[in-house]
Backbone atoms as SQL, in Angstrom:
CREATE TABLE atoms (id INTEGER PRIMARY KEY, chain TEXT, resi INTEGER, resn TEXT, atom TEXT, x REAL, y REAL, z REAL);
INSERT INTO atoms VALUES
  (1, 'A', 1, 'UNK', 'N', -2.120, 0.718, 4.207),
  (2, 'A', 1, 'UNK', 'CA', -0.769, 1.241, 4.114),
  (3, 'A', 1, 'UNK', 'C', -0.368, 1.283, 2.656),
  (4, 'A', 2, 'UNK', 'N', 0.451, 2.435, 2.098),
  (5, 'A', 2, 'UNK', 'CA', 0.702, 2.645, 1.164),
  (6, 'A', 2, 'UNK', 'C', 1.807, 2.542, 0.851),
  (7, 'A', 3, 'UNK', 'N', 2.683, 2.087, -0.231),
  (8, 'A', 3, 'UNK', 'CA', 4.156, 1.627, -0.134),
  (9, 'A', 3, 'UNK', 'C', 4.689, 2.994, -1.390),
  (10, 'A', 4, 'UNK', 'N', 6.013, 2.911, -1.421),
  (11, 'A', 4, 'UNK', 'CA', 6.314, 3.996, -2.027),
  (12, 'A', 4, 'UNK', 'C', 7.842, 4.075, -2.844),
  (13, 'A', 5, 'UNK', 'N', 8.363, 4.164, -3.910),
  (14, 'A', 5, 'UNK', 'CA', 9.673, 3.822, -3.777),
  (15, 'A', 5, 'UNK', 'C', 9.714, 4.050, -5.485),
  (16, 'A', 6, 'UNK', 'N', 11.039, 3.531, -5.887),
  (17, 'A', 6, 'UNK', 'CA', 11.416, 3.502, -7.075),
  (18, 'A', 6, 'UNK', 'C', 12.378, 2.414, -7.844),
  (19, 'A', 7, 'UNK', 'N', 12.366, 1.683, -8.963),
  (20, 'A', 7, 'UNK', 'CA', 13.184, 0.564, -9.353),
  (21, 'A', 7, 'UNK', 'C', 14.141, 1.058, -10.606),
  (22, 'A', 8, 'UNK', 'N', 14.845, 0.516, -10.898),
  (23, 'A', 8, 'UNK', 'CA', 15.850, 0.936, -12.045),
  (24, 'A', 8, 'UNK', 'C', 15.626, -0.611, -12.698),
  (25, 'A', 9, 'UNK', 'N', 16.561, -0.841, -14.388),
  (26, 'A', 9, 'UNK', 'CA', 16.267, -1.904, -14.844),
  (27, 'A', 9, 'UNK', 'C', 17.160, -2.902, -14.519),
  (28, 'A', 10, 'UNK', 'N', 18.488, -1.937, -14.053),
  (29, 'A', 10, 'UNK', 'CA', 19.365, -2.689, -13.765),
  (30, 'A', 10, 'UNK', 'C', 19.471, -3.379, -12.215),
  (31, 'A', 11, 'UNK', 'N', 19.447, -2.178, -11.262),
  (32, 'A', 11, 'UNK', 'CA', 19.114, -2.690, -9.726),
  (33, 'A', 11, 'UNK', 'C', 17.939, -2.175, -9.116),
  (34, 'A', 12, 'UNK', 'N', 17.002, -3.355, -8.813),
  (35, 'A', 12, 'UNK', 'CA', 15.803, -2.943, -8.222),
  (36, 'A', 12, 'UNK', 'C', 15.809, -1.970, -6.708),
  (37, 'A', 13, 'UNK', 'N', 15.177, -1.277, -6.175),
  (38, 'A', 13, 'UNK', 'CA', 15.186, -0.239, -5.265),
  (39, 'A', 13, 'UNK', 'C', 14.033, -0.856, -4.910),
  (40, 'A', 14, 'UNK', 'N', 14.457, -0.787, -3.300),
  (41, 'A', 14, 'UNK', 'CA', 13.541, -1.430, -2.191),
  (42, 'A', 14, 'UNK', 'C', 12.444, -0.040, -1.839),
  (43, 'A', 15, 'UNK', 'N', 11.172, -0.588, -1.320),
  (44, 'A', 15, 'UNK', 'CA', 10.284, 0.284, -0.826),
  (45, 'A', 15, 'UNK', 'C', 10.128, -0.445, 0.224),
  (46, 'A', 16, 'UNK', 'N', 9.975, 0.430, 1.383),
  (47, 'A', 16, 'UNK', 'CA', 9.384, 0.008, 2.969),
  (48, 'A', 16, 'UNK', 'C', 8.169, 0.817, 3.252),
  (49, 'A', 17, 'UNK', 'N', 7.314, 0.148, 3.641),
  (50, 'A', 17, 'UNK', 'CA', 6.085, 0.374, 4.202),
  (51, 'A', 17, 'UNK', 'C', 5.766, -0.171, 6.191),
  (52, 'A', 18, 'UNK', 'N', 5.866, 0.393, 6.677),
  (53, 'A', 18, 'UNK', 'CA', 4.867, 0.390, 7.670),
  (54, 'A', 18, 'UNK', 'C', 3.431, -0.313, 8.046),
  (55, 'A', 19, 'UNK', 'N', 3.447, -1.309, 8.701),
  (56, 'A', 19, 'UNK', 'CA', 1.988, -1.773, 9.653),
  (57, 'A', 19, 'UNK', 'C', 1.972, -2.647, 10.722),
  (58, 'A', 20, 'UNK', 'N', 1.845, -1.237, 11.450),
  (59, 'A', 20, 'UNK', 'CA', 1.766, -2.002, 12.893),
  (60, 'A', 20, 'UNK', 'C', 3.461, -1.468, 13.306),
  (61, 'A', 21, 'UNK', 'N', 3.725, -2.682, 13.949),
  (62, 'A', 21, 'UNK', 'CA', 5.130, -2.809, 14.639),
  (63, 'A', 21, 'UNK', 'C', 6.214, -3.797, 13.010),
  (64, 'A', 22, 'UNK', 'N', 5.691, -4.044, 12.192),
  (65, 'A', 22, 'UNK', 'CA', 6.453, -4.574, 11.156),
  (66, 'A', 22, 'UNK', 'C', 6.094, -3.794, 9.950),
  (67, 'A', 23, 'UNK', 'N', 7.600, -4.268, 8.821),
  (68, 'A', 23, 'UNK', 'CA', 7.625, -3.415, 7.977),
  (69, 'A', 23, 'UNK', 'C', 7.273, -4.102, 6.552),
  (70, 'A', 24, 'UNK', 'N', 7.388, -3.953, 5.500),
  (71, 'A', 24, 'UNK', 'CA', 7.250, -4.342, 4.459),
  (72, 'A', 24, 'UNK', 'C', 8.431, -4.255, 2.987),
  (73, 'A', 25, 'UNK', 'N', 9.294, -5.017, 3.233),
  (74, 'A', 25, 'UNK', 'CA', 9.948, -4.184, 1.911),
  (75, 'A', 25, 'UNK', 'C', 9.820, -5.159, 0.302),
  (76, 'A', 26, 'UNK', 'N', 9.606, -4.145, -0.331),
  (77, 'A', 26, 'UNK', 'CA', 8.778, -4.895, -1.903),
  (78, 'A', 26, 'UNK', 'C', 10.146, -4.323, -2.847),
  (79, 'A', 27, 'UNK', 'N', 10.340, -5.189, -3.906),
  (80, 'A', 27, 'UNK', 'CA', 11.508, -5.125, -5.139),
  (81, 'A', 27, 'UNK', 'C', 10.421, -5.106, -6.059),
  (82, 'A', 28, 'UNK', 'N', 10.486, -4.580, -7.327),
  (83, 'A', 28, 'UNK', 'CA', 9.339, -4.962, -8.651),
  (84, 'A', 28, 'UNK', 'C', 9.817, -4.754, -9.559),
  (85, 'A', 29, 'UNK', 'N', 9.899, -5.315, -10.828),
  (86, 'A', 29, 'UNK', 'CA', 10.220, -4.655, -11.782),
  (87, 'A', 29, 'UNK', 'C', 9.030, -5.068, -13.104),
  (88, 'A', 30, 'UNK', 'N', 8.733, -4.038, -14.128),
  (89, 'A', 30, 'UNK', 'CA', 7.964, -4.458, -15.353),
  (90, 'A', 30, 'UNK', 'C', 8.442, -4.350, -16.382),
  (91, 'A', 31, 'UNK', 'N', 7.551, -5.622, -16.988),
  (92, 'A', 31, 'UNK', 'CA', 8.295, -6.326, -18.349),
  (93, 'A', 31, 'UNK', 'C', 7.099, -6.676, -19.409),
  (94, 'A', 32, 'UNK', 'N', 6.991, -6.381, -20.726),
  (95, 'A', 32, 'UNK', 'CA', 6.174, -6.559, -21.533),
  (96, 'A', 32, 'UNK', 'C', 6.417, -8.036, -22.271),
  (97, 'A', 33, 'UNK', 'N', 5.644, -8.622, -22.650),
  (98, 'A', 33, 'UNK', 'CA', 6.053, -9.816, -22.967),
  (99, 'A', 33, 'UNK', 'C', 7.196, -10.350, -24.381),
  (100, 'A', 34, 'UNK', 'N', 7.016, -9.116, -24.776),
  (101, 'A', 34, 'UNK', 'CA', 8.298, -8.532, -25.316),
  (102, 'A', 34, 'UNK', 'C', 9.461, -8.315, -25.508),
  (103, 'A', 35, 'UNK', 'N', 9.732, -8.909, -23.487),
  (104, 'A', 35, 'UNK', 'CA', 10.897, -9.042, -22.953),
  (105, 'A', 35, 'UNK', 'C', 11.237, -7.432, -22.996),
  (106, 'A', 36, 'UNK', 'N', 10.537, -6.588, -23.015),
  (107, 'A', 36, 'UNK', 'CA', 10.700, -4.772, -22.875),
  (108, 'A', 36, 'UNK', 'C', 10.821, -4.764, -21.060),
  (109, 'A', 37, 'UNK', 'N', 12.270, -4.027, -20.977),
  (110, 'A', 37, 'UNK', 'CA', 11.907, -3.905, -19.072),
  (111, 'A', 37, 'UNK', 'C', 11.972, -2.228, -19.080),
  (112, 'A', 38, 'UNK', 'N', 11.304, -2.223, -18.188),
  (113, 'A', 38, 'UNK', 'CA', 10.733, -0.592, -18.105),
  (114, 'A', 38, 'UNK', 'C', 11.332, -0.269, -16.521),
  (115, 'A', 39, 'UNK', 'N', 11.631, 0.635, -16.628),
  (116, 'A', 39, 'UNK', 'CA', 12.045, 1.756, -15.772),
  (117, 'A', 39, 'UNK', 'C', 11.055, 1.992, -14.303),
  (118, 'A', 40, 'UNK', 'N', 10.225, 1.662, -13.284),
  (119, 'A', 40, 'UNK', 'CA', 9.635, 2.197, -12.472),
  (120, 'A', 40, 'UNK', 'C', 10.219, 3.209, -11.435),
  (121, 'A', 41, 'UNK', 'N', 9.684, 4.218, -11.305),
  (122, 'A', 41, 'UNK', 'CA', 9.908, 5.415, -10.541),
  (123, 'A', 41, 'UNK', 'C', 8.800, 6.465, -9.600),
  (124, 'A', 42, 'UNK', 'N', 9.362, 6.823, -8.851),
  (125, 'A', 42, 'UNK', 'CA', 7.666, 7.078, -7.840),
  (126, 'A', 42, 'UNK', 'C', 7.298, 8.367, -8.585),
  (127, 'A', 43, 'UNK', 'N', 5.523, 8.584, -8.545),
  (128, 'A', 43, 'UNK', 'CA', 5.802, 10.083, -8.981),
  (129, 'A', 43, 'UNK', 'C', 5.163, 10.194, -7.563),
  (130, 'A', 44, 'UNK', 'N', 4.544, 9.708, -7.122),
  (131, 'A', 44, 'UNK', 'CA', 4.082, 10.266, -5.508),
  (132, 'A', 44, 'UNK', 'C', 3.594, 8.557, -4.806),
  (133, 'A', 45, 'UNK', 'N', 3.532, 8.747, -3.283),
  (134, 'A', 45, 'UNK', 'CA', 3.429, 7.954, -2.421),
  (135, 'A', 45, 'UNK', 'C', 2.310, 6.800, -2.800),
  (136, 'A', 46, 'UNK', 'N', 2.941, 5.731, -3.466),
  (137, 'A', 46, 'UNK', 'CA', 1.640, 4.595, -3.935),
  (138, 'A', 46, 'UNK', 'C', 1.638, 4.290, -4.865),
  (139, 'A', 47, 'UNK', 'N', 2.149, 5.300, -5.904),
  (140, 'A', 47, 'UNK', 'CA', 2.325, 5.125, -7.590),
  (141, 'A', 47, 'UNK', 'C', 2.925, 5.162, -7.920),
  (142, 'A', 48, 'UNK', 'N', 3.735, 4.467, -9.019),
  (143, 'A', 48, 'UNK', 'CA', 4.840, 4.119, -9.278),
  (144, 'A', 48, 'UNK', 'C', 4.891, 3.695, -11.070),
  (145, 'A', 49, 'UNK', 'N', 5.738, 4.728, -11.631),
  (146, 'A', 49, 'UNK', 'CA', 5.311, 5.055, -13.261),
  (147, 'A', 49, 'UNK', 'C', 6.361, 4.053, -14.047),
  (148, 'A', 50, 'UNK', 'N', 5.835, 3.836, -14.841),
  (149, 'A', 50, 'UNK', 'CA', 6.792, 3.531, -15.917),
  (150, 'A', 50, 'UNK', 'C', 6.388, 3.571, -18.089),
  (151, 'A', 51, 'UNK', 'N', 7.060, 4.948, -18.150),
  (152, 'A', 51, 'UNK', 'CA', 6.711, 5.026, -19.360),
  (153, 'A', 51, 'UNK', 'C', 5.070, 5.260, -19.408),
  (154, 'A', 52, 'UNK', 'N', 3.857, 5.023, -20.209),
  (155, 'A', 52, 'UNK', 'CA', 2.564, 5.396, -19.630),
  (156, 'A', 52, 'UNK', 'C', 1.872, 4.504, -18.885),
  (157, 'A', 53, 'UNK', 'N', 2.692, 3.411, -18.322),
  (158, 'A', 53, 'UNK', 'CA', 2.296, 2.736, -17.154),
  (159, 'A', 53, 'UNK', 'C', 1.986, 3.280, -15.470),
  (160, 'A', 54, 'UNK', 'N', 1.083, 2.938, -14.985),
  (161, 'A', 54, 'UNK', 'CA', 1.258, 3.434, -13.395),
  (162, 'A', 54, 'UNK', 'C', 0.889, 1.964, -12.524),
  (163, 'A', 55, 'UNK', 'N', 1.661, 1.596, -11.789),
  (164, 'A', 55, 'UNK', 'CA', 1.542, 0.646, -10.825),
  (165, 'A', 55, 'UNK', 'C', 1.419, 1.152, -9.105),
  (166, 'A', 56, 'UNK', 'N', 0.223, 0.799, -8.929),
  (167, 'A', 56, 'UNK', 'CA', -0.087, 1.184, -7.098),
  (168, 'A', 56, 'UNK', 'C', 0.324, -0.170, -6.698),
  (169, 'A', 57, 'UNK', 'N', 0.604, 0.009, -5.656),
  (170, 'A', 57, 'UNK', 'CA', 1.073, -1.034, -4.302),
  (171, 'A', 57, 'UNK', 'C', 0.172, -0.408, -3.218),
  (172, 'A', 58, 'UNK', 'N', -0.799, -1.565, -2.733),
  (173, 'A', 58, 'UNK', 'CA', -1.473, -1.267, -1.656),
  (174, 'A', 58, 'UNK', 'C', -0.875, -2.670, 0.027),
  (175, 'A', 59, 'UNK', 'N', -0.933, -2.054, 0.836),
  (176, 'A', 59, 'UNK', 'CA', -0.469, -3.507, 1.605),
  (177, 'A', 59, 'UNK', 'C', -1.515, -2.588, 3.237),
  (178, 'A', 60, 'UNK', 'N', -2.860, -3.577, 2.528),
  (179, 'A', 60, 'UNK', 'CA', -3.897, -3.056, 3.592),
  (180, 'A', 60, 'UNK', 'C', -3.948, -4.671, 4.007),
  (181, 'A', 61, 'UNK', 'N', -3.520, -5.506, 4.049),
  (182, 'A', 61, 'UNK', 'CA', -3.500, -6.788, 5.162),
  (183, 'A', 61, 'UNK', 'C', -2.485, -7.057, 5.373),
  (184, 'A', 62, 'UNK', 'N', -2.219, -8.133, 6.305),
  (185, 'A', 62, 'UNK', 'CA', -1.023, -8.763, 7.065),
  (186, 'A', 62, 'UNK', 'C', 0.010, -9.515, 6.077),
  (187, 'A', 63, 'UNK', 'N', -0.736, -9.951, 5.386),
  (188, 'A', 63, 'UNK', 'CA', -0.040, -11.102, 4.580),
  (189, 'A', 63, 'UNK', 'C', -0.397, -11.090, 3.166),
  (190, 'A', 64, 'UNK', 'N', -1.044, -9.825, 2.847),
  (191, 'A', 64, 'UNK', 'CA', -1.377, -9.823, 1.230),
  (192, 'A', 64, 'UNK', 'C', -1.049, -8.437, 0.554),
  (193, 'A', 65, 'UNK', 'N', -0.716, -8.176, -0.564),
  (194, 'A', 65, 'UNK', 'CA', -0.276, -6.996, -1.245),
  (195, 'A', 65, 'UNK', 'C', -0.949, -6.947, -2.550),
  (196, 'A', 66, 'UNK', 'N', -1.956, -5.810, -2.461),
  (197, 'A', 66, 'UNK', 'CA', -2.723, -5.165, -3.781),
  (198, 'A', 66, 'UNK', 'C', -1.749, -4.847, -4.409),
  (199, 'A', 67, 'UNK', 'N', -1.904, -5.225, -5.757),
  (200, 'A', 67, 'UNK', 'CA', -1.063, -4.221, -6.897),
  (201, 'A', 67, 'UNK', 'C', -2.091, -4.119, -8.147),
  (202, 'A', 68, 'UNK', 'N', -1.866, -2.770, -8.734),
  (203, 'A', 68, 'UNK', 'CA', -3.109, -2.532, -9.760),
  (204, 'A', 68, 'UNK', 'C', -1.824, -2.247, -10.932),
  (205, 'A', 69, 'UNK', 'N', -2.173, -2.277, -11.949),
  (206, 'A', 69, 'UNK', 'CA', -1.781, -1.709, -12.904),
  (207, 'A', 69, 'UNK', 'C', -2.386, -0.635, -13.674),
  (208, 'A', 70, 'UNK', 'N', -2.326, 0.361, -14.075),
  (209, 'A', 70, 'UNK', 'CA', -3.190, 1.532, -15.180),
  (210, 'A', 70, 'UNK', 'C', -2.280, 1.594, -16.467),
  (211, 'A', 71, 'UNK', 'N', -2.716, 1.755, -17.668),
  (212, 'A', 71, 'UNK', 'CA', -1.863, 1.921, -19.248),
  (213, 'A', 71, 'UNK', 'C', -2.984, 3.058, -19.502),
  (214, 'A', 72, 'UNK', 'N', -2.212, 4.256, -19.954),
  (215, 'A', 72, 'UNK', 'CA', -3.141, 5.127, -20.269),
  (216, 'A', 72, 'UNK', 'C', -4.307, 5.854, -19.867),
  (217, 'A', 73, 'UNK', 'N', -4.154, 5.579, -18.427),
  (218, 'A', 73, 'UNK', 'CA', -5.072, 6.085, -18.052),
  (219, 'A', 73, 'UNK', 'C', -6.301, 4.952, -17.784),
  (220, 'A', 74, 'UNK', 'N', -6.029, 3.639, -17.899),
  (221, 'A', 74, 'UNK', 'CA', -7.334, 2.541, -17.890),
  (222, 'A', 74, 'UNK', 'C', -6.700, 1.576, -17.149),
  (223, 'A', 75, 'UNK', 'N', -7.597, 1.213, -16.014),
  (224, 'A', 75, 'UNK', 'CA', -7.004, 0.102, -14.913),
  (225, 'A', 75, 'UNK', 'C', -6.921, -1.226, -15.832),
  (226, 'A', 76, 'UNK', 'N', -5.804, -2.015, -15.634),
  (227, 'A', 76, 'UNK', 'CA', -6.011, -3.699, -16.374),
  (228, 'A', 76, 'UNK', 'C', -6.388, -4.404, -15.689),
  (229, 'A', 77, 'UNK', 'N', -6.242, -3.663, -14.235),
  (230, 'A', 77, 'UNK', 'CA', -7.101, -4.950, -13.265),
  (231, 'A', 77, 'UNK', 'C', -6.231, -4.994, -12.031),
  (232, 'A', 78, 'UNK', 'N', -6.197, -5.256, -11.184),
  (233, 'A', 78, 'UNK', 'CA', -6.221, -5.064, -9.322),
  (234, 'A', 78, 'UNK', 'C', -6.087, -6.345, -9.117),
  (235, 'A', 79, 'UNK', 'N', -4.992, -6.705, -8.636),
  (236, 'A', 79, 'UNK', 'CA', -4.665, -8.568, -8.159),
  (237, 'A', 79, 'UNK', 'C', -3.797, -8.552, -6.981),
  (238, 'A', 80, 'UNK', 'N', -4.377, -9.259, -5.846),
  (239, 'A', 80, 'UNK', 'CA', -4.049, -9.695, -5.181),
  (240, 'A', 80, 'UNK', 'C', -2.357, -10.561, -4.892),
  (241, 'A', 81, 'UNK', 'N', -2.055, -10.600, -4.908),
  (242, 'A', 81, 'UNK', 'CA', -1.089, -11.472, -3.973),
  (243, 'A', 81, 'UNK', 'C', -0.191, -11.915, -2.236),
  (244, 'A', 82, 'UNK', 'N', -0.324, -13.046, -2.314),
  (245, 'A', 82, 'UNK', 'CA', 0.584, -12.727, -0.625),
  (246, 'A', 82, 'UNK', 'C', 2.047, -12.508, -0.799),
  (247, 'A', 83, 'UNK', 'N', 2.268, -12.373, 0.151),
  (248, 'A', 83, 'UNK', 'CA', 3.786, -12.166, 0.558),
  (249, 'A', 83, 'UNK', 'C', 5.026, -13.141, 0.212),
  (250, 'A', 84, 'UNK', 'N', 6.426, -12.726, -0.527),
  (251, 'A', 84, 'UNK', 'CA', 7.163, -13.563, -1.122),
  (252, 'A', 84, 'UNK', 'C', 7.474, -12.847, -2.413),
  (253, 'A', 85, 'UNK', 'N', 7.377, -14.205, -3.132),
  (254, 'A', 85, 'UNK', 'CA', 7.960, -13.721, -4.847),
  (255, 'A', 85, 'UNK', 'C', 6.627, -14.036, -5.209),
  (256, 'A', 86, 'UNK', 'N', 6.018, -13.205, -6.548),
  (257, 'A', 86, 'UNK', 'CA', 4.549, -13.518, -7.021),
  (258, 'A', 86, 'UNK', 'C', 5.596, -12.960, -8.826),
  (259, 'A', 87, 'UNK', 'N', 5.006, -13.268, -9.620),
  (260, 'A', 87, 'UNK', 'CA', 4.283, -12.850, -11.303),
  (261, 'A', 87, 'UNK', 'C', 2.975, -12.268, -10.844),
  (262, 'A', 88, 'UNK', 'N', 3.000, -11.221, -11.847),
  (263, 'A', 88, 'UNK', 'CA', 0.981, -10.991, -12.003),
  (264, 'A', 88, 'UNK', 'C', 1.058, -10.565, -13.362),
  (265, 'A', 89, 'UNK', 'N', 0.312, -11.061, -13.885),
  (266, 'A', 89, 'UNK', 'CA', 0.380, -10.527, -15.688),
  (267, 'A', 89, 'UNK', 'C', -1.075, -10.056, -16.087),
  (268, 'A', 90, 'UNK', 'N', -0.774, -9.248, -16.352),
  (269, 'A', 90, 'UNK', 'CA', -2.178, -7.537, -16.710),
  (270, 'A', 90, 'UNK', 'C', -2.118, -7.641, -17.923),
  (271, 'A', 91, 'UNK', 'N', -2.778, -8.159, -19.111),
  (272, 'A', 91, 'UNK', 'CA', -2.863, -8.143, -20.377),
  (273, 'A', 91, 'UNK', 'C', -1.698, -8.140, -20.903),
  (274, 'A', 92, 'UNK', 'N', -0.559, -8.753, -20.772),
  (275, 'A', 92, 'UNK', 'CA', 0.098, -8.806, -21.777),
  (276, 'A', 92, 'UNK', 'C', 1.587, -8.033, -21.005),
  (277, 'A', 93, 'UNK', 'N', 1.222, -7.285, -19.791),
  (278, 'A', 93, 'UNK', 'CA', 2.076, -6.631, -18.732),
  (279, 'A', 93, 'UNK', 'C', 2.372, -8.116, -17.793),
  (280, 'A', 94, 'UNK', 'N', 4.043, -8.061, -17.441),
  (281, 'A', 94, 'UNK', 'CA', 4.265, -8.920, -15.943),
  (282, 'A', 94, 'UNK', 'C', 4.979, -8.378, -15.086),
  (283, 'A', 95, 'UNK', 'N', 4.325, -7.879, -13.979),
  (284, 'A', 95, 'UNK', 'CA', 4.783, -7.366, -12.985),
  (285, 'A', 95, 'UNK', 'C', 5.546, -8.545, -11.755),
  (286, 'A', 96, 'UNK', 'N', 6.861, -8.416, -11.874),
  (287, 'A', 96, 'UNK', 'CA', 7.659, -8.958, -10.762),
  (288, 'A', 96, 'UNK', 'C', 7.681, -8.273, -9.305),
  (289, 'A', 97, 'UNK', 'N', 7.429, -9.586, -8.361),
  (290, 'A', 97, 'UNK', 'CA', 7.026, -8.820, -6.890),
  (291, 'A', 97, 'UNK', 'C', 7.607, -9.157, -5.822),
  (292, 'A', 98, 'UNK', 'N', 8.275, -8.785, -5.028),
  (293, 'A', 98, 'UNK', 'CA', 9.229, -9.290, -4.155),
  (294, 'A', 98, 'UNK', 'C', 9.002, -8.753, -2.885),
  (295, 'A', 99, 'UNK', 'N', 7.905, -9.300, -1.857),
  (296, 'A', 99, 'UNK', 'CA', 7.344, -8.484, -0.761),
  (297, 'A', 99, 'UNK', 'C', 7.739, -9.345, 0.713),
  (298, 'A', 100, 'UNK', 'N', 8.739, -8.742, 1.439),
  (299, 'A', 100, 'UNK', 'CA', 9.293, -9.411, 2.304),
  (300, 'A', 100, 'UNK', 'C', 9.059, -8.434, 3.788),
  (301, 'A', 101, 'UNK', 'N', 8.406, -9.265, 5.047),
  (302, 'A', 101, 'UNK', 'CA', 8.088, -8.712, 6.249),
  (303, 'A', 101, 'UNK', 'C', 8.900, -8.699, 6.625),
  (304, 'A', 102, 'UNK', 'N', 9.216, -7.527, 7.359),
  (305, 'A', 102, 'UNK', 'CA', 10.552, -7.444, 8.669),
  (306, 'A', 102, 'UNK', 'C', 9.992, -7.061, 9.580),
  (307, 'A', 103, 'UNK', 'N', 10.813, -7.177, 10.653),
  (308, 'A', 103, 'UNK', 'CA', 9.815, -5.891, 12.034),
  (309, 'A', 103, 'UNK', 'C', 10.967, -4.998, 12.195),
  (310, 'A', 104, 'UNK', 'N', 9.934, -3.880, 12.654),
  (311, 'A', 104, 'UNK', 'CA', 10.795, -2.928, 13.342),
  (312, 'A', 104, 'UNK', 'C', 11.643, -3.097, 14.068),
  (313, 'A', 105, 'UNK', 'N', 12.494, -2.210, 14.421),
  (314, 'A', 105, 'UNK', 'CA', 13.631, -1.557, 15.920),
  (315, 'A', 105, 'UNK', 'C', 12.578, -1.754, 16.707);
């Protein structure tokens, strides 16, 4: 399942995903260590840009959520996390993650 959505710097924007009979909704925002917060915005279903950043959200298990990062066109690396609040820091990138199960109607 592929998640999809968009964040601002000021108020994060929820994405819902689908699996099964429950849903998924994820908050994120990215920050350079810099304390730089960047803008994320969808350009299509999975990817999610910011500035020449691209962040995928994958949520192909029950209880765990892929997130990759790309700069330029070059992956920093594909990390795992479960469900909740996570950090993941990609060279020098920290991606904030906020992935909470609901169920459907």
């Amino acid at each position: 399942m592929v998640l999809s959505g968009c964040a601002t710097v000021e108020k994060p924007s929820s994405w819902r995903g689908a699996h099964g009979r429950d849903a998924l909704v994820v908050t994120a925002s990215l920050d350079y260590v810099d304390s730089t917060i960047l803008t994320l915005a969808p350009s299509s279903d999975g990817e999610w840009t910011a500035d020449r950043n691209k962040v995928f959200f994958d949520w192909a298990k029950d209880d765990e959520l892929e997130v990759e990062l790309v700069r330029d066109g070059l992956s920093l690396g594909r990390k795992t996390t479960s469900l909740g609040e996570s950090k993941l820091v990609f060279a020098g990138w920290v991606i904030h993650v906020d992935a909470r199960r609901t169920s459907m109607p």
